[in-house]
Each structure stands twice: as structure tokens, then as C-alpha cells.
N, C-alpha and C positions, 0 to 999 in steps of 0.2 A: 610310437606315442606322439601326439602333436602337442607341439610347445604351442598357446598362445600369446599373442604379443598384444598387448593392450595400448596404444597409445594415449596420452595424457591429451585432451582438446589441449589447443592454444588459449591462453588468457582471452577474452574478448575485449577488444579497443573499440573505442567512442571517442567523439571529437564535438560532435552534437545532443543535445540533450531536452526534451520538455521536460519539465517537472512540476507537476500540479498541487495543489496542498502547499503552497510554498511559502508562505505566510511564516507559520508557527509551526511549534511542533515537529514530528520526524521530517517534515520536506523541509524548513528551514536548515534542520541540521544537517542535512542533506547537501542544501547547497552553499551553507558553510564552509563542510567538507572539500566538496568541489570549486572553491571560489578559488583553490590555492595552484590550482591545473590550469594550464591555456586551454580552455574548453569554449562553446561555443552553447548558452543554455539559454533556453525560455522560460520564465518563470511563472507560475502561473496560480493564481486564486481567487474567490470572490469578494474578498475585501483586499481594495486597492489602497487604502492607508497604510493597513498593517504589512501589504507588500512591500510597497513603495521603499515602506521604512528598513523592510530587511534588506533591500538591494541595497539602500545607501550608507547603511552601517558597514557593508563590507569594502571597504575604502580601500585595503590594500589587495583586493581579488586581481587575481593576473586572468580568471576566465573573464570571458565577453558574456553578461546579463543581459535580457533584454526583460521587464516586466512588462505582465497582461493580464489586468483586469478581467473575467470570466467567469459568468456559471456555467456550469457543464452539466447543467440536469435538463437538457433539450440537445435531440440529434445537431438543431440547427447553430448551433453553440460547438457543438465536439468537432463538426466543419469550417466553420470558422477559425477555430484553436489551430487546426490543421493549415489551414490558407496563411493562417499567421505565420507559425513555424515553419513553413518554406518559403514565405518571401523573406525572413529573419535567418534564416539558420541553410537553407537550402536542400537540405535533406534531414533524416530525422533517424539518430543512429540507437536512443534510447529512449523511451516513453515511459516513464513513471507515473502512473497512474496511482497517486497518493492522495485526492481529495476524499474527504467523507465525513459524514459526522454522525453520533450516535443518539440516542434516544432512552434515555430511564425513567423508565414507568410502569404502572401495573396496568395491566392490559383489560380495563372496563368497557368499553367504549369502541365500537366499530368506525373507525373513520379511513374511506377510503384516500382519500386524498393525503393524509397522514402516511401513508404506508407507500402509497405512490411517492412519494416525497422522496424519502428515504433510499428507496428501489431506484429509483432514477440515476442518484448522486452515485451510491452506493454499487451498483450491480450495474445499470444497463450502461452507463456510461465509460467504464474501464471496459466493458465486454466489446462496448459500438469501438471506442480507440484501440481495441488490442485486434481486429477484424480489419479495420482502416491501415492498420500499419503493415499487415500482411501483404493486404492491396497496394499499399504504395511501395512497396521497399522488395516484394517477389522473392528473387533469389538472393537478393541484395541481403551479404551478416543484419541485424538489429536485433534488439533485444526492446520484452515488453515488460515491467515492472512493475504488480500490483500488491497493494499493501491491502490482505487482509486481519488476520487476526487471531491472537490462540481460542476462540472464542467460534471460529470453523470448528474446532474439537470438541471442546468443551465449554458446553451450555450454561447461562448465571443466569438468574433471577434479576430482573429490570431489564435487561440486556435481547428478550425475545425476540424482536426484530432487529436489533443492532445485527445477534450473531445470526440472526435467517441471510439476513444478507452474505455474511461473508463465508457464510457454510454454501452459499452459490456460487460465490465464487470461487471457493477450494473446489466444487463437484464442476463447475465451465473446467475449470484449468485440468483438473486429468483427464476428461473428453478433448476438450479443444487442442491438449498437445499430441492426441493418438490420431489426430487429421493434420498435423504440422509435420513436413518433409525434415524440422529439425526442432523435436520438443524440446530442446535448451530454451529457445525464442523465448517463451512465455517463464516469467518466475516469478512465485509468490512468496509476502511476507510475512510471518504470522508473529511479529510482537506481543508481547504481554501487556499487560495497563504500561506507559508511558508515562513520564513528570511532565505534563503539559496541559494547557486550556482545554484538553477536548476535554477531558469530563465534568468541565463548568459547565461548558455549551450541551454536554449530555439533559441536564438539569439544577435544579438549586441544591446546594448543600447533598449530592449522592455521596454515595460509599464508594471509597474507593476501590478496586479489588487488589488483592496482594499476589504473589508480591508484586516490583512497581520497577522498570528502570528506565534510565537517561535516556532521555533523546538521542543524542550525541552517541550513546554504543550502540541502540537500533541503527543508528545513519551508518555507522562503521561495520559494524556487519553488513547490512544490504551494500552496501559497496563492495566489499570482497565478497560475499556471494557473484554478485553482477560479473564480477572479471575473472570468478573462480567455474565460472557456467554452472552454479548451480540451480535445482528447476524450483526448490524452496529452500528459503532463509527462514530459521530459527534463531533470534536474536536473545534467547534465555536459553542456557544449558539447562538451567534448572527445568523450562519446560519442557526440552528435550528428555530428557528422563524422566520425566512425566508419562509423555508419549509411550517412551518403554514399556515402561512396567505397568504399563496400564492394557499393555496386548495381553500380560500374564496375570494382571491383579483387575479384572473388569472392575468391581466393585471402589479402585483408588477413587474414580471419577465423583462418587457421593460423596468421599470422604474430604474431598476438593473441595468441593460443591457448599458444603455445610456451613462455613463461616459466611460466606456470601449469602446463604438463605437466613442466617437469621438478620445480617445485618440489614438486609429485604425488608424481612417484618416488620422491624423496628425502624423503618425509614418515615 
């Protein structure tokens, strides 16, 4: 009979860091988290105010911040960011690809540009950084880190395009790690609603979905995921069991589904 012997990977170490999204929300808390490490991080958003402001509230950070103003919804932007972070940081040991925003509406109205918008921030730009990091870093350990959303799974009402997008990016991530010499590389994050500004910038007065949590324990998870090599971070138990029993109860998902559709109607 053969015994096999499993070995446990090594934690993964980082010394360098981009993190996009860095503003508000999960990337701030993020690099809250991280301000208390000698780390070496680029910060990165498209409002340079509300960056600014998060780098310098962190007064007692023992890592080395550098902020960067940026949109990342142009290949010639996601090059840049790149050029950035290696005269800054000189190599690139972890990419968090955490920018995005969402979108609550009823879907009357064909606008391409609207949709392009979205696709751009959302899908092609973590895809074009998680491709670019392959190319630069080869055999070299790094890890890629993109925050999608329980919303990959399961479908809401307002949310159509929000979750088109990040149901593309759950379908890239388990193709693109079965062409990765080590599918650890790439890991994704599927949060629940969060307590933060993204779903003002969703729209006026949306519903929220339930349940809801902190910023601050999605940051804590995705950090031990990253050093634990996991390929996805579930940041809700509760969704996790979701996930279960939904292989054996198909029909949970309407029963999910339900209070978000009426609170739809009634928007």
C-alpha cells in the first residue's frame, strides 16, 4: 500500500505591493492592515484627494507608501501603473487588483458606452495586470489578487452588469490558472455587500443587500488567504454555506434572491 505524503506549501512572503482601490473601502483597509509591516506598497486610485488623505492619516505605518493618482480603464494607464511601480518598489511581489465600481439600475436603455465603462474598470483591466505580471515576474514566486464578488454566484436584481462582470472574472480565473505553471498565482475575492461608499457611488438612495460586513474583516481575510495560498477568499462564512447547500438545495438561490427582488420593485 503507498502512504502519501502531502506537503503543506510554504506561507507566501511579499516585501512589495501595488494595491488599487486604495482610497476607501476594502483597499484602504487593506492598507491599513498592511501600514503596520516594513512593506514596500504603491497605492493606487482615481481620486487623488481621498488617497492622499488615506496615506497621511496613517502616521504611525512602519511600511514605505508611495501614492498614485490613476485611472485604469485604458491599456495605456495599466502600463504606466506598471513603469510606476518598478521605478517605486522595483519589482512587483503582489498586485491587488481591487479597483471597480458598480452600477444600480433597471436595464431600459441600450448604452454602449455605459457598459464599456464598467467592462473596462471591472474585467479588462485586472485581466490586462494579472497577464502583465506573468510577463514580468516569469518563474519569479508573486501572487495576483483580484476582488471579485459573491454576486459571481449569485444573481440580484439592479446589479446585472455589476455581477456580468465579476462572474467573468470568476470564469478568466479558473481557465487562466489551468494555463499557470502554479494556479496559486492568481486568487480571487468574493465579499458580500461591504460597509462602505461603493454603494452610494452604485446610485441614489439603493438598497442595500443583506447581509453586510466590515471592511476591516474582508481586509483580514484576504490577507490570510494571500499568505495561506489560497486560489479564493470567502470573506462570509455565512456565504460559504450558502455555496454548500446550494450544490444540494438548487432552488436556496430564489429563496436568496427574494428580498432583493422586491426591494428592486420598490426602488
Amino acid at each position: 500500500m503507498w502512504l502519501l505524503k502531502f506537503r503543506r506549501k510554504p506561507k507566501f512572503t511579499y516585501q512589495t505591493i501595488v494595491l488599487t482601490g486604495a482610497a476607501s473601502g476594502i483597499g484602504r483597509a487593506l492598507l491599513v492592515q498592511w501600514s503596520s509591516r516594513p512593506l514596500r506598497i504603491l497605492a493606487v486610485d482615481i481620486e487623488a484627494e481621498p488617497l492622499a488623505a488615506a496615506v497621511q492619516s496613517l502616521t504611525a505605518a512602519r511600511a514605505e507608501i508611495t501614492p498614485l493618482a490613476i485611472d485604469l480603464s485604458t491599456p495605456e494607464n495599466v502600463d504606466r501603473l506598471f513603469d510606476e511601480a518598478l521605478k517605486t518598489l522595483g519589482s512587483i511581489d503582489l498586485f491587488v487588483a481591487n479597483a471597480g465600481f458598480a452600477y444600480y439600475e433597471q436595464l431600459d436603455t441600450a448604452d454602449w458606452s455605459r457598459l464599456e465603462r464598467i467592462f473596462r474598470v471591472n474585467v479588462f483591466s485586472p485581466i490586462y495586470a494579472a497577464v502583465k505580471m506573468k510577463s514580468l515576474n516569469g518563474s519569479r514566486p508573486y501572487k495576483v489578487v483580484i476582488t471579485a464578488s459573491a454576486m459571481a454566484y449569485l444573481a440580484l436584481p439592479g446589479y446585472a452588469v455589476y455581477g456580468g462582470t465579476k462572474a467573468a472574472l470568476h470564469r478568466f480565473a479558473e481557465g487562466y490558472r489551468l494555463e499557470l505553471d502554479d494556479p496559486d498565482r492568481l486568487v480571487l475575492v468574493y465579499p458580500i455587500a461591504t460597509r462602505t461608499h461603493f454603494f452610494a457611488a452604485a446610485g441614489p438612495s439603493i438598497p442595500i443587500p443583506w447581509p453586510v460586513q466590515a471592511a476591516d474583516v474582508v481586509a483580514k481575510a484576504i490577507i490570510s488567504g494571500i499568505e495561506q495560498n489560497r486560489r479564493a477568499v470567502y470573506p462570509s462564512r455565512l456565504f460559504k454555506t450558502y455555496l454548500f447547500l446550494q450544490r444540494f438545495f438548487p432552488a436556496l438561490g430564489a429563496v436568496v434572491q427574494w428580498p432583493d427582488r422586491w426591494k428592486f420593485k420598490r426602488w
